[in-house]
N, C-alpha and C positions, 0 to 999 in steps of 0.2 A: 302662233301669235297669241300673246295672252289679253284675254277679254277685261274689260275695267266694268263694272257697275257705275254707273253717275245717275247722277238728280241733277238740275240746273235748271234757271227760270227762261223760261220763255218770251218772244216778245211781248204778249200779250200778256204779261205778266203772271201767265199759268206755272208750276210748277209740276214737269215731267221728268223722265226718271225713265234709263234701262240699260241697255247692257252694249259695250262696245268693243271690236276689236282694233286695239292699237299696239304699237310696238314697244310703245314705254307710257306712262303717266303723263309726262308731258304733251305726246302729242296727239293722244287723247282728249288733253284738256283745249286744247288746241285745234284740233279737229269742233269740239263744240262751239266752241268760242267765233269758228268761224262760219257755224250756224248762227250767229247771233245769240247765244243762249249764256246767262252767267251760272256758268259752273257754282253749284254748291258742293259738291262730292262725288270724288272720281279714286276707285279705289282694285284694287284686282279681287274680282270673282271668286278667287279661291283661295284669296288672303287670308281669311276668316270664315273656317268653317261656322257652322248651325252649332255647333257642339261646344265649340272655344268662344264664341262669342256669347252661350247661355254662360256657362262656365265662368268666364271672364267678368260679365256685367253682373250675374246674379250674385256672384260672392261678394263684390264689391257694393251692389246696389243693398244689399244688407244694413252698411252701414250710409249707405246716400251713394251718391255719385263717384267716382274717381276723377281723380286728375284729367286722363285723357279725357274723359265723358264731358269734364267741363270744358274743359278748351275744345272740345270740338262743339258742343253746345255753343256758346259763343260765337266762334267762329261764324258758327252759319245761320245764326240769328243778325249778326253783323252784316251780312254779305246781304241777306233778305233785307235789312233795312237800307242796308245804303242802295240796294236795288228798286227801294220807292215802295216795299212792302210797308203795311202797319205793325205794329207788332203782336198783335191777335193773330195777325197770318202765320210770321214767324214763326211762333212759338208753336202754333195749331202742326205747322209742317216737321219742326225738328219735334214733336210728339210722337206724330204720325211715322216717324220718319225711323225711331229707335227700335231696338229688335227687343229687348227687355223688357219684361211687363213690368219688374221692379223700379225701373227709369221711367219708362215710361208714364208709370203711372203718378209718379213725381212730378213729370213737367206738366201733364197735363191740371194735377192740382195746383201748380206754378201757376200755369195759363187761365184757371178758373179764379184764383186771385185777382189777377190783373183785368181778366173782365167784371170781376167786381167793383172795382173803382181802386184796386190799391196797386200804387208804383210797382216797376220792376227791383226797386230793391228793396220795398218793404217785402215786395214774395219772397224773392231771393233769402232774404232776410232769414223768412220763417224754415230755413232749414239749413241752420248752421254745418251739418255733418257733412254738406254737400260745399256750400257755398262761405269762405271764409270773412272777417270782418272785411280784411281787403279789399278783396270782390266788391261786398256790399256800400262799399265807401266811393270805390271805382265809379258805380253804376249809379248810386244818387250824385255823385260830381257830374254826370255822365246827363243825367237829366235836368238837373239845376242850369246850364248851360247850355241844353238845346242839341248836344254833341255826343247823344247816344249811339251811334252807328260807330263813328269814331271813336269814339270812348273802348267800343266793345272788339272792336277790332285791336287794339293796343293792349289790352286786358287778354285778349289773345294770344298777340306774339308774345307776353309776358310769361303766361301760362304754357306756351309749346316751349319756350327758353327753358324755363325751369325743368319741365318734364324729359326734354331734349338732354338737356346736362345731366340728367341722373339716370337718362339711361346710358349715356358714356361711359358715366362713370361704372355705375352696374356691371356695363360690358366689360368691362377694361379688367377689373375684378372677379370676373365670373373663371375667367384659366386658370388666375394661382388658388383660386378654390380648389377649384376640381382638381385642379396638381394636388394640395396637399390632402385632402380625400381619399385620392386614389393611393397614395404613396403610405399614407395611417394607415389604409387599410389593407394596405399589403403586407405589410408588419406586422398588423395585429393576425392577418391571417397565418405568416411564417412562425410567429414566437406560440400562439396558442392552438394551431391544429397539426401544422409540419412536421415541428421540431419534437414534438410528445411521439409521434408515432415511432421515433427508433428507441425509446426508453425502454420499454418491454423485449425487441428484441435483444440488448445489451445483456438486460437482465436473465435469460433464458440463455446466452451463451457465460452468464457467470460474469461479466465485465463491466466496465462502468463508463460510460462517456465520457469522452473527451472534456476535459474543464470550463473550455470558453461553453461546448454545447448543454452542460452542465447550469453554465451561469444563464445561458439563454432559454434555458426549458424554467430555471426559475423565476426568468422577468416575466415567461410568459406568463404563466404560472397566476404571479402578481397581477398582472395585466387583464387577463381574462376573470379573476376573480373578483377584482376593483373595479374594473368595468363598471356592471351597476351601479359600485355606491360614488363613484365618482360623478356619474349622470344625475346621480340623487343630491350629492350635494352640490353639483354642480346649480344644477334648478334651485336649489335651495338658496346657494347664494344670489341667484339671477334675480329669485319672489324678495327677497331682503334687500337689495338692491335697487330695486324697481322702487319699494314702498317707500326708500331711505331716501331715493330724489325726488319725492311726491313734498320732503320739506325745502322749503325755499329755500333756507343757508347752505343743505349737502348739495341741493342742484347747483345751486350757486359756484361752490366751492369744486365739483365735478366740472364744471364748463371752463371754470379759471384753468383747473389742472389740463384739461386736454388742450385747452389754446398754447402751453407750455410745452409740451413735448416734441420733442424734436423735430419730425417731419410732420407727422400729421399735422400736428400746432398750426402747420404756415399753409397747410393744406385747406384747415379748416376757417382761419383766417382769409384764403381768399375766396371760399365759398359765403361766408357771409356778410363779407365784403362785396361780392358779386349779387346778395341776394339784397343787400341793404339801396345799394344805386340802380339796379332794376329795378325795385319798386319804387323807392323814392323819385326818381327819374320818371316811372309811365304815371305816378299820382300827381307830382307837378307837372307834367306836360296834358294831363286833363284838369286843370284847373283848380287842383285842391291846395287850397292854404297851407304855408311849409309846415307849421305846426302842427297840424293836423295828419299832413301826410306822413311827417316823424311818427306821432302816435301810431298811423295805420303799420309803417312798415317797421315800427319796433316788434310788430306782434306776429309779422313774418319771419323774426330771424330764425327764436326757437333757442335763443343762448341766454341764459338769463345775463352773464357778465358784456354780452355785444349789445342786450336789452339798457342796462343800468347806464353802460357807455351815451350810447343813443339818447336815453334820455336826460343825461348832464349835459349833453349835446342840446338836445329841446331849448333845455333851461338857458342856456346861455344866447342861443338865437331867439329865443323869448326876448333876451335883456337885448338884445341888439348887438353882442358882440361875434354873430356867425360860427358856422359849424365846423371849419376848418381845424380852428387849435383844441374843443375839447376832443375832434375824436382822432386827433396825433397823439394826446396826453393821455388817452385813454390805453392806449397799447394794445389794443384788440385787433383793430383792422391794418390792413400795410399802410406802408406810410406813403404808397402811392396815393392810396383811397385820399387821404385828407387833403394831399396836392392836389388831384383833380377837382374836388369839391371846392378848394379855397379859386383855381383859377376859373369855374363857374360863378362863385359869389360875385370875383372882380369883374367878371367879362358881361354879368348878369345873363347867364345862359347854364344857370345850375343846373336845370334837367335835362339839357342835350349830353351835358358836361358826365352828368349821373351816368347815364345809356350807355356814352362811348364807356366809363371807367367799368361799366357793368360787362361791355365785350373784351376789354381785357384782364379783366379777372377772369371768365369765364375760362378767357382762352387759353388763362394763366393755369388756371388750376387742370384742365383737358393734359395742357401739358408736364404739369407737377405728377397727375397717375398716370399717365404714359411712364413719364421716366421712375417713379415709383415701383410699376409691374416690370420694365423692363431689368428693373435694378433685385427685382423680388424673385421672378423666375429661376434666371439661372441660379440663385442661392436656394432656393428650394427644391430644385432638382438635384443638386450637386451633396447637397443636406441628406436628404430621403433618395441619393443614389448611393452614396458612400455606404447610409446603412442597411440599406436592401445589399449590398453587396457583401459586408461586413454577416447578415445573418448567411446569406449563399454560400459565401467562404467557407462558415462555419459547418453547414449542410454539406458541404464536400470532403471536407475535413472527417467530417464523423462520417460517410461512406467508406471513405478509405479505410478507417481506421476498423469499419466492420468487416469490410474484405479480406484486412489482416488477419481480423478472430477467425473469419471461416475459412481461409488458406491455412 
């Protein structure tokens, strides 16, 4: 039976912590629960080694926090406050509570902020690489209104969403990887190590290879010797690349061209569609002004052409005429996105309207790389089997044809 590790607050409002055996996650958390204790964290024992979790946190704690680091941050400062803690508690426990001396020693300057007298989102504030504008807009709406625990709590599910979909996606993508990896690299290994070793003996009986194996000792030839500088220019154009969307018009003009292409285009379309009504959605349901919360979740998209959309969008619900028809006329997002946003406007229930249109983009796109990988597989097996078998061929061909010389 595998053991879970948990923390949870006690009646007494103490905060204890140890180790448990149950049959699954749930009924671990469940077994606590029915000590009276609210669960902060219930996780398996040996889910994360001492090694992966230095590993995991330090590399990232370099640059600030990660993803998961923040939503589980939150999470359980959320859970602490609506449990009747202060937020000095909080903050002092999910400190206490990190394995990383690089995080940790973040939160605790977090924590030594706010007992100085400054807000949670002026701390937050002061370290951008962890924590983004949004965040910091969530959490001063979050206090302006009394509705910190909840605020932080929705700021969460928002945060496990996003990092939830992109590990899907990730997943989903990680086999036709390693498909075409494996399958390069079994070509590069047949055309430049295989196929040279029968050159010499040919030549020592006087003969000359067969022509296909001829042509294929020359690709390899090409191949193994281009190698290098293909890597090199390869990187080369990646550094020219990189710097040439550092100006506004090529990113500009790169975001346009990728929303246009075939699949991805609609792929990518409903990703940022999905990421535009999640945010806008949990920023008006904490009470942030639409305009404001356009600004916040323009700066979430990451597209500069879903950005410019968005913001003729502002403009016009500035003037009073609603978000509906610029972001149809925008051609950026589906044209679902604008229907669900225009019958939020009329029903005035935009941000409930936001959330649901954000679970079905979501679900829309999950199911766009499902059928993507499942459409990619077998063409890349079939691709890199043909020619795995085309050089084998070839490799049997020139056996025979040596059998022949020395018969």
């Amino acid at each position: 039976m595998p053991s879970f590790e948990w923390s949870a607050i006690g009646s007494n409002g103490d905060v204890s912590r140890g180790v448990l055996e149950a049959p699954d996650r749930t009924a671990a958390v469940d077994r606590l629960q029915h000590q009276g204790r609210i669960v902060l964290r219930a996780e398996l024992a040996s889910s994360r080694s001492k090694l992966a979790n230095l590993l995991h946190l330090e590399l990232a704690g370099r640059r600030g926090l990660d993803r998961a680091a923040v939503a589980e941050f939150t999470r359980e400062v959320a859970i602490m406050l609506a449990a009747g803690q202060d937020l000095d508690r909080a903050l002092r426990f999910v400190a206490d509570n990190v394995g990383n001396l690089r995080a940790r020693s973040l939160l605790s300057e977090l924590r030594d902020k706010v007992r100085s007298g400054s807000t949670l989102a002026d701390a937050v504030g002061a370290y951008p690489q962890s924590f983004s504008r949004l965040y910091v807009g969530l959490v001063r709406a979050g206090e302006a209104g009394g509705t910190l625990a909840a605020t932080l709590e929705r700021l969460a599910d928002m945060l496990e969403h996003e990092r939830k979909l992109s590990a899907s996606i990730r997943a989903s993508m990680l086999y036709p990887a390693i498909l075409v990896v494996a399958a390069i690299g079994s070509i590069f290994l047949l055309l430049d190590y295989v196929l040279p070793q029968f050159t010499p003996i040919f030549e020592q009986a006087g003969a000359q290879l067969p022509v296909a194996a001829q042509i294929l000792v020359a690709l390899g030839q090409v191949v193994g010797g281009g190698a290098p500088w293909v890597l090199i220019i390869g990187a080369a154009f990646a550094l020219a690349g990189r710097r040439a969307l550092a100006y506004p018009a090529v990113r500009l003009w790169a975001d346009r061209w990728l929303l246009r292409l075939p699949i991805i285009g609609a792929l990518l379309q409903e990703t940022l569609a999905a990421r535009l009504t999640r945010t806008l959605g949990t920023l008006l349901q904490n009470g942030v002004a639409l305009i404001a919360a356009l600004a916040l979740a323009k700066e979430a998209l990451g597209n500069l052409a879903a950005q410019e959309a968005v913001e003729s969008a502002s403009l016009e619900a500035k003037a009073g005429r609603g978000l509906a028809r610029p972001l149809r006329e925008a051609g950026v997002f589906p044209t679902r996105t604008a229907h669900l946003v225009q019958l939020g406007e009329e029903a005035a229930q935009l941000a409930a309207l936001c959330l649901k249109a954000a679970d079905i983009h979501e679900e829309r796109l999950r199911l766009g790389v499902q059928r993507l990988v499942a459409l990619a597989v077998p063409i890349i097996t079939i691709t890199m089997g043909l020619a795995v078998a085309a050089i084998v061929g070839t490799l049997i061909t020139t056996m025979l044809s040596l059998n022949d010389l020395v018969g």
